[in-house]
N, CA, C and O of each residue as an XYZ file, in Angstrom:
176
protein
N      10.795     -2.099     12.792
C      10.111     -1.328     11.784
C       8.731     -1.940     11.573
O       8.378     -3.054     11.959
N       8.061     -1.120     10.957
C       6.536     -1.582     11.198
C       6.230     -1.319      9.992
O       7.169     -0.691      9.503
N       5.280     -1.490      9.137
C       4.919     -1.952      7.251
C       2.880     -1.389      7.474
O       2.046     -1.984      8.157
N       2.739     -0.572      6.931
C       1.264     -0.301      6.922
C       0.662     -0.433      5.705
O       1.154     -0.083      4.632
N      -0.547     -1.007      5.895
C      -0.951     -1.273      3.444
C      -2.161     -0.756      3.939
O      -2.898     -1.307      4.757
N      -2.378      0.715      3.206
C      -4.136      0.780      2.954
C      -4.451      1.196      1.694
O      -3.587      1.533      0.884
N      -5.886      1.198      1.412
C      -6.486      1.304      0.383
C      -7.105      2.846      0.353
O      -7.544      3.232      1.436
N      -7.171      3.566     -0.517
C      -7.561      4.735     -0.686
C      -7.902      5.638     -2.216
O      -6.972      5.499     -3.010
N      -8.665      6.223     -2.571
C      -9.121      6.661     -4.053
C      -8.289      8.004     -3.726
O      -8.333      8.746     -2.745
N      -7.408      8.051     -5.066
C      -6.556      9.167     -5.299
C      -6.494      9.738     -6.998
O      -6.264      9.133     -8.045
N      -6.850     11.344     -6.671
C      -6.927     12.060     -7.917
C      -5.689     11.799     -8.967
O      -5.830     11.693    -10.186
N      -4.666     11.731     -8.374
C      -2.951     11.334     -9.300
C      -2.211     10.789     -8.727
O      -1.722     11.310     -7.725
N      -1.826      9.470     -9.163
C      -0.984      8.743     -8.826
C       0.415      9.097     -8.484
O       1.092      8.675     -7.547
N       0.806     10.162     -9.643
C       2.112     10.793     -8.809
C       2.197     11.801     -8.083
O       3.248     12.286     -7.662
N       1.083     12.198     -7.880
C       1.315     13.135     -6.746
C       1.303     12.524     -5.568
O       1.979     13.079     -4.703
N       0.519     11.160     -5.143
C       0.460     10.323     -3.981
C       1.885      9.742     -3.433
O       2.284      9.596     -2.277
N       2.590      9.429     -4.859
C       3.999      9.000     -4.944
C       4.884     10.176     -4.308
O       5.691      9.968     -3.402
N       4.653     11.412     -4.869
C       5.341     12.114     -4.530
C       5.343     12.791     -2.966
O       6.253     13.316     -2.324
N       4.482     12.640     -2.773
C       3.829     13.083     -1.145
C       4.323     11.428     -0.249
O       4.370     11.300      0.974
N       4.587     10.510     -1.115
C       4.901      9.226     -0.067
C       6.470      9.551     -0.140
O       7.057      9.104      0.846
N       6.983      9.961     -0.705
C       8.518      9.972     -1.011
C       8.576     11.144     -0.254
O       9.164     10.559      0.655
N       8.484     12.265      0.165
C       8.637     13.431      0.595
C       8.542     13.005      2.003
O       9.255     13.595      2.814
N       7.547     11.803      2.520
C       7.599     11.776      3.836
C       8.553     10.406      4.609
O       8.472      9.974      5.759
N       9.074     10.149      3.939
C       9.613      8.525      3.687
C      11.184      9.041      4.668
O      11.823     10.077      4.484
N      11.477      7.954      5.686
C      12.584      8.286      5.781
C      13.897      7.754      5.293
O      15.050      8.166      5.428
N      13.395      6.751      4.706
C      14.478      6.081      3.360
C      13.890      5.454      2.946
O      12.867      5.095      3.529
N      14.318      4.863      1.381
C      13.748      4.094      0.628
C      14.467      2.326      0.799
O      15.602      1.850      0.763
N      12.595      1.601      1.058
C      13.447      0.118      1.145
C      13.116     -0.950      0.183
O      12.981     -2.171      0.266
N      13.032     -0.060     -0.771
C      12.727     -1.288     -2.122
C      11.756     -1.775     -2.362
O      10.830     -1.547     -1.584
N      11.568     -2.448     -3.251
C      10.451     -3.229     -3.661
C       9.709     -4.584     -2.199
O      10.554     -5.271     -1.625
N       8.760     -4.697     -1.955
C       8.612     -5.887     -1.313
C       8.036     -6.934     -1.766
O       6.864     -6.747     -2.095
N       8.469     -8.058     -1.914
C       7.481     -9.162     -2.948
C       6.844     -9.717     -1.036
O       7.279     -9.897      0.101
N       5.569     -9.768     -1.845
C       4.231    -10.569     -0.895
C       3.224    -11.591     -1.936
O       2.984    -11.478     -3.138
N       2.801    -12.527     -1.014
C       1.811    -13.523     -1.847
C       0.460    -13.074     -1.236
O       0.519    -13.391     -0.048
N      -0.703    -12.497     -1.490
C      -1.841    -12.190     -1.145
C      -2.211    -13.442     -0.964
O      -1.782    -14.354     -1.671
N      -3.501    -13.702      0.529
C      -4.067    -15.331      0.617
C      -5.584    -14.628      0.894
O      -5.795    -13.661      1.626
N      -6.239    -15.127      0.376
C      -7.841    -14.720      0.228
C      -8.847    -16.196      0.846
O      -8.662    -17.392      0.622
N      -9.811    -15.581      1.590
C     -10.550    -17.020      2.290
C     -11.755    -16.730      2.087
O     -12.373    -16.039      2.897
N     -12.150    -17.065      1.295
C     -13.960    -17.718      1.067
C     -14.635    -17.180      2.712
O     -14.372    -18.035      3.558
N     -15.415    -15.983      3.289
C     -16.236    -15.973      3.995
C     -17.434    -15.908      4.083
O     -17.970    -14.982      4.690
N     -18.223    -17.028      3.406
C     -19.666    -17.360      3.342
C     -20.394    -16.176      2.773
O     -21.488    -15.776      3.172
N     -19.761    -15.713      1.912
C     -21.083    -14.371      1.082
C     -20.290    -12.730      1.848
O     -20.276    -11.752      1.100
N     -19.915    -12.630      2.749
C     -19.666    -11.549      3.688
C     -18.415    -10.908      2.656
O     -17.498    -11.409      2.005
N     -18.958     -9.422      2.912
C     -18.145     -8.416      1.968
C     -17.360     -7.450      2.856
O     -16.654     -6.579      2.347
């Protein structure tokens, strides 16, 4: 199985929910992750 994270500006939150659930082929819970962030010299 493969895990995709993107970022995107959305008019309603539950409608995004609802359109992710509609295409989902099962639900696998919550996932706990630790975000790690690295200082790249000014670069955005």
């Amino acid at each position: 199985m493969r895990n995709i994270e993107l970022r995107a500006k959305i008019g309603s939150l539950d409608q995004a929910r609802q359109t992710a659930e509609s295409i989902a082929t099962k639900r696998l819970g919550a996932e706990h992750q630790i975000d790690t962030y690295f200082n790249c010299g000014g670069s955005e």
